[in-house]
N, C-alpha and C positions, 0 to 999 in steps of 0.2 A: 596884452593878453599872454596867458604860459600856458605850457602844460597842466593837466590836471592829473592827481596821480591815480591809479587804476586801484589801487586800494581806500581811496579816500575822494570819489565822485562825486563831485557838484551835487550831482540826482542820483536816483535809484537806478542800476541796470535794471533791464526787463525781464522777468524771469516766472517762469511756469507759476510760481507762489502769488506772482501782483500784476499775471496778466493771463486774461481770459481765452487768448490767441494764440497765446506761449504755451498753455496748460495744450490746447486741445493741440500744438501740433507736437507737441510729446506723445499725447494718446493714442494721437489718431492717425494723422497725414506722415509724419515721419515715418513710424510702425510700417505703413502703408507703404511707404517708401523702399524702405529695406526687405521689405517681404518680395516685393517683385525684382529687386534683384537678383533675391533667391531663386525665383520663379525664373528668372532669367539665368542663372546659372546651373539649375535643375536641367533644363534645356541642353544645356551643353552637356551636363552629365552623361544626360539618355544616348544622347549621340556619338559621343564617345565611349562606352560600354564595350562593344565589341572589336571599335577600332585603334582604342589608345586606351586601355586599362590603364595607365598613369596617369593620363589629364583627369577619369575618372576619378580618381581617389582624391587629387589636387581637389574638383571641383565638390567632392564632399566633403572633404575637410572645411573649404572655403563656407560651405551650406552650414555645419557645424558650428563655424565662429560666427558668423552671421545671425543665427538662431540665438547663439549665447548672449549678441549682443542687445536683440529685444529683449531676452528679457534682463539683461541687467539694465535696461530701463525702465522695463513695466514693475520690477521691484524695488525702484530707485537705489540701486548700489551706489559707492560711492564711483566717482571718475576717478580711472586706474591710470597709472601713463600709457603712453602709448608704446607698444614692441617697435622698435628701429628696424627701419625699411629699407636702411644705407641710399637711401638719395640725397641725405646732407641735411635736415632741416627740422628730423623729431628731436635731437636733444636741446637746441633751443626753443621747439616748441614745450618740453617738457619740463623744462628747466622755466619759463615762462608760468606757464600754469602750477607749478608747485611753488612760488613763490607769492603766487596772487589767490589762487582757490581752489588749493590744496584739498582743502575738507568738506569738498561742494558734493552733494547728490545730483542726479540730475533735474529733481523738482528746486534744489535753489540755487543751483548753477546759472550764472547771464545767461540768457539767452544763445548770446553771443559766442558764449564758451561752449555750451553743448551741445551747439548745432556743429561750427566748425570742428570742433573733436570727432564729431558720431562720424563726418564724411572722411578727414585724415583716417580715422581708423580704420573707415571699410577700407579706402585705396591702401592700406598699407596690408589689411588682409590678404590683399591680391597681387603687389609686388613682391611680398613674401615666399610668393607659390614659384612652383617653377615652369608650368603651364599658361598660366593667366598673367602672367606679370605687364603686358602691353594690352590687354584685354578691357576693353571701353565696356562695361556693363550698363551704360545708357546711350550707347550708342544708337541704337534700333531707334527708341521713342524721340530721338536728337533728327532722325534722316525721315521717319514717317512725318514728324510734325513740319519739317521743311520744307518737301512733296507737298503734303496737304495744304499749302499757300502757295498754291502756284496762280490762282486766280488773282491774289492781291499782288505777287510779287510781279505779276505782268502790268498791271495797272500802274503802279509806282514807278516803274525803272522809264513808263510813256510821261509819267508826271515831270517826274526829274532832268530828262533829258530835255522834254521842251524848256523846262525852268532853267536848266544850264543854258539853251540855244538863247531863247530869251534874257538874259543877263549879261552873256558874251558877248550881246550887237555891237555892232561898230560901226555900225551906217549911219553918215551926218543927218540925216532924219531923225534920227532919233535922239531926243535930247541928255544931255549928262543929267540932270536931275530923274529923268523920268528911269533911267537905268540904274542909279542908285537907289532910285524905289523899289524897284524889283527886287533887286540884291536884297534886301532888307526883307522884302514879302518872300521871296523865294527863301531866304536863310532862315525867318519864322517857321517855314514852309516845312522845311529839312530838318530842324528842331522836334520838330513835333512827328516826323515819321521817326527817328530814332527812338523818342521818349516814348509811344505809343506802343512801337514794337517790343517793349518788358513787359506788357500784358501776359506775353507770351511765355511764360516759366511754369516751367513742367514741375519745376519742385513745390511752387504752392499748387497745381494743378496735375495732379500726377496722372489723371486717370483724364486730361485735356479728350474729350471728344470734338470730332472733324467739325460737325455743325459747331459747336459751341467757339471755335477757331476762326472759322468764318465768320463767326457775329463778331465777334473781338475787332478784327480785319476792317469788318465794313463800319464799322463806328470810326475806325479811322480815316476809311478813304471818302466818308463822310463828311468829315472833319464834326460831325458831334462831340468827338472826347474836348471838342476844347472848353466845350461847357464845364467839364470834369478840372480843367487845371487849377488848382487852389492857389499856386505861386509861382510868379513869372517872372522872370529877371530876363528875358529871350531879348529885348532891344540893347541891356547893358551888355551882353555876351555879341552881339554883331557889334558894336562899337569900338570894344576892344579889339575884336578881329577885324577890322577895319584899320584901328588907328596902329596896329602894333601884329603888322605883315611877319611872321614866322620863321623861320630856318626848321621848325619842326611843331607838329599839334602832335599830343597823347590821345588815344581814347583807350580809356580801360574797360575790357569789353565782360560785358554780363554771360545773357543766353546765345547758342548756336542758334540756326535756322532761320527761322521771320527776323529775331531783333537783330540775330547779325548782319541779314541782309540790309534793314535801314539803314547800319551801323556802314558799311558801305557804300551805302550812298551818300552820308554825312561825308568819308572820305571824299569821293569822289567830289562832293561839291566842293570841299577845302581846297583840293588841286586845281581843279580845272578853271574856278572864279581865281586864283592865285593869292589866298590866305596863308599859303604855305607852302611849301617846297617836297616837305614830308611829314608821312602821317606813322606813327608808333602806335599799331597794337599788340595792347598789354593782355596774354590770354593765359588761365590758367595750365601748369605743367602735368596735372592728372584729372582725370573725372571726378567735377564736381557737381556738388546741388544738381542733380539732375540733367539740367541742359546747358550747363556752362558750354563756354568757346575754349576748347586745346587747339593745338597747330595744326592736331589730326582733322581736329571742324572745317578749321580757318582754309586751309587747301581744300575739301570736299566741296563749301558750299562756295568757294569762287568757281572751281574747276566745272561744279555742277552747272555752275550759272553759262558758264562761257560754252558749255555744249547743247546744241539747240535741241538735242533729241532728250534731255532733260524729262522736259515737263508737257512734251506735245505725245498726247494719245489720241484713242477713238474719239473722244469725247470733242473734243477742240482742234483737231486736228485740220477739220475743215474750216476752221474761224477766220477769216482772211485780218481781221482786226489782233486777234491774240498772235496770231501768227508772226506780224507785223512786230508785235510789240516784243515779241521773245526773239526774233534778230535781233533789236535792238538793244537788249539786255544782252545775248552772244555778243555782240559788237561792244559796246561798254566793257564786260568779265574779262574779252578777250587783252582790253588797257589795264585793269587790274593785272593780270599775270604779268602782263609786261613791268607796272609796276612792281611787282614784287622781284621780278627778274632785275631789276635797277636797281632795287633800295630805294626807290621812290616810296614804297611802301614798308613796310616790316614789321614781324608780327616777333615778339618778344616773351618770355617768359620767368616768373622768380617766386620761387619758393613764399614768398612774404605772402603773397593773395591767397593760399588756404592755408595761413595761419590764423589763429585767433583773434590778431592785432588790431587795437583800435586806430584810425591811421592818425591820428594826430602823436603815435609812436613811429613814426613812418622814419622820419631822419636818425631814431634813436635803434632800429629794429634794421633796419637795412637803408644805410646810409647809401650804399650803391644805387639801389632802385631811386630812391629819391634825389641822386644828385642826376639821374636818367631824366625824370619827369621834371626837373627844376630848371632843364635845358630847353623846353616845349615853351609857349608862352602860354597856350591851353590847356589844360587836363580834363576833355572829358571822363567821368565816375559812370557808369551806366548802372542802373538798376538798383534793387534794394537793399540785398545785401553790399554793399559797394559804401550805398547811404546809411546804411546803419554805421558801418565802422570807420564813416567819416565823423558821423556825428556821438559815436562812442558806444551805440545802442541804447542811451540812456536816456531816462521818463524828462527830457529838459520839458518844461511849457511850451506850447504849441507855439506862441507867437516869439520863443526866443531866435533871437539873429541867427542865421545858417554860418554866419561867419564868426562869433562867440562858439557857437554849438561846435564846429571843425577843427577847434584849440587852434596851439602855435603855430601849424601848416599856415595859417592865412595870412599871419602877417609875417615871415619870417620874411628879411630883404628878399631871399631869392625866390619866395614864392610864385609860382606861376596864378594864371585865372584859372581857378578850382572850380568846374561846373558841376553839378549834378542832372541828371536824367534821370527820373523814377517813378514807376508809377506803385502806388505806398502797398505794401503786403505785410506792415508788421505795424508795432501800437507805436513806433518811435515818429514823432515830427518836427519841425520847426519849421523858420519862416513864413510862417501862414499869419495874417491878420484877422483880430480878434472878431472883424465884422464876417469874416470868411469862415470858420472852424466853427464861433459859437451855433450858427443854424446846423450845421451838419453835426455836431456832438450830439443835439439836441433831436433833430429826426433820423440819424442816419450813427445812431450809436459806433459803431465799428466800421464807419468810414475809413480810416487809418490803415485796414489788415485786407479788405478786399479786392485790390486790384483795381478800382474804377477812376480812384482818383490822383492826379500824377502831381510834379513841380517841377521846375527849371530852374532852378538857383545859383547864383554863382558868387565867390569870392574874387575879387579883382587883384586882390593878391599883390604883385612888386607895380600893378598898371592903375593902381588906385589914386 
């Protein structure tokens, strides 16, 4: 297996011109997207008016390019470079994009390319200024949508704990077979709360209403979504983490809030069963796609978690069962911090994640990050964007290999086991079999772009 070159794709990238999902989130959802930003920095405007006339002006200049930039969407201009933001990373991205799609509008630009562009551009809008430069402009809908699952996030953390209490016995009563079964039931278990929790992306859902959160939620603690998984690799991913005990696990993390919390309990159960020593999250360096995870998340939603007075109000306050279950979530957050205080844990970040890059440019684009992840012997990928530019973005066949589809990364000697966690929001797939896809192409046209239905895939990499 090699590289494929990015001017010269096996398949077609996805692009507004030859996908019906790409087209409308050009028109519709992105647009959508950036306006409430505005909305959200109009805000600061007002507010600033009488008491900092210069963050004012900042914040309408900011409204200004902002404005400019829908519309040189809605009139497909062509992609201009990007203005340098001096944090180290536009003239390789621009140097990048001028060498592969130079002459691209944004109706036949990949996908790939003019999604990632549109977000670097807003954040460089705003490192620019001299006001906003550390200013989270999705901040707000990143801490309301984390709030709003406090119901589920008390349930799970009572799931997990028993699942850990239960896995860790060591009483001669209980047989070595019967505890490696759980292991295995419980690590499916922890599998699928991480996978489940990307439901939760504010950037294909930007306008996520509370109830519509809590249905998402309870399909999971349900466990209905597993009707939804189209591709499982979840027993060959405990095997390797069984047969090939760690010195460190990767997870590259998607969204803040719900998924990050799963995303922590996957930790958590990595440590505590002893698959590993140490867990690497990889989170991005500015606000992206809406509810990505920055280090500014990654400390809020631990810290949040390990304070009890969090999530208990009027409402639950008397629940002697929720009550119960958010000590023990306090108690758990409060090993987190400690982890992080040790480097038991670490949360990491690099430029490469809101680049354009397909990753199977991964060793050739930031040889550093990859020689970081090639010391893990897992990589968890979370989410879709993560799976698109694993798999390049591009129209492969539904049923082709997830490990053909990932190029050179999989088999390189040092490769680690490549997983994916996703549940699909864009027209790109693989690994699915033909008895799997053909009924749902068939009734369920746009299966592929709306959230419901997820995969577990993995490449076994140097453990194959």
């Amino acid at each position: 297996m090699s590289n494929y070159s990015c001017s010269e794709p096996p398949y077609n990238y996805t692009t507004a011109c030859n996908g019906e999902f790409t087209m409308e989130s050009l028109q519709v959802r992105v647009p959508f997207i950036v306006t409430e930003i505005i909305n959200t920095v109009h805000r600061q405007v007002s507010k600033a008016l009488t008491t900092d006339p210069s963050k004012a002006e900042d914040g309408k200049l900011i409204i200004s390019q902002l404005t400019t930039l829908i519309h040189e969407m809605s009139t497909n201009k062509p992609l201009t470079p990007i203005q340098d933001d001096h944090i180290g990373d536009i003239p390789q991205i621009n140097s990048f994009l001028s060498k592969y799609y130079q002459e691209n509008t944004w109706i036949d630009a990949p996908f790939l390319y003019w999604e990632t562009y549109l977000y670097r551009r807003i954040a460089g809008i705003f490192l620019r200024s001299n006001n906003f430069k550390s200013f989270d402009y999705f901040a707000d809908s990143k801490k309301k949508a984390f709030l709003d699952s406090v119901s589920a996030i008390a349930q799970l953390v009572a799931k997990v704990d028993l699942l850990v209490s239960e896995c860790s016995e060591t009483s001669a009563s209980v047989a070595q077979d019967t505890i490696q079964k759980r292991k295995l039931v419980g690590f499916l278990e922890i599998l699928q709360i991480s996978l489940w929790g990307n439901q939760t992306d504010l950037s294909m859902f930007p306008d996520l209403k509370t109830a519509d959160l809590e249905k998402m939620q309870a399909n999971l603690l349900s466990g209905d979504n597993k009707h939804n998984l189209v591709s499982n690799d979840s027993e060959a991913i405990f095997h390797i983490a069984e047969s090939a005990k760690a010195d460190s696990i990767s997870i590259v993390l998607d969204n803040s809030g719900f998924e990050l919390f799963g995303d922590l309990l996957l930790a958590h159960w990595l440590i505590e069963l002893g698959y590993t020593s140490k867990v690497i999250f990889h989170s991005k360096n500015i606000p992206w796609y809406v509810s990505d995870v920055t280090p500014w998340d990654f400390s809020y939603v631990v810290d949040s978690c390990a304070n009890k007075d969090t999530f208990i109000n009027d409402t639950n306050k008397s629940d002697p069962s929720f009550l119960e279950n958010i000590a023990t979530l306090s108690t758990m957050a409060q090993k987190w911090q400690s982890h992080l205080k040790s480097g038991v844990w670490q949360v990491q970040s690099h430029h490469f994640w809101t680049g354009p890059y397909q990753y199977t440019l991964l060793p050739e684009i930031a040889p550093d990050l990859w020689a970081t992840l090639s010391q893990s012997n897992l990589v968890f990928f979370k989410g879709d964007l993560n799976y698109r530019k694993l798999i390049s973005d591009l129209a492969w066949p539904t049923d082709t290999p997830f490990v053909r589809a990932i190029g050179a990364i999989a088999d390189s000697t040092t490769a680690p086991a490549i997983i994916a966690l996703r549940t699909s929001k864009a027209e790109v797939m693989v690994g699915v079999d033909p008895e799997t896809f053909k009924p749902l192409d068939k009734n369920v046209p746009n299966w592929k772009s709306i959230g419901k239905y997820g995969v577990i895939q993995c490449s076994s990499g140097r453990f194959a």
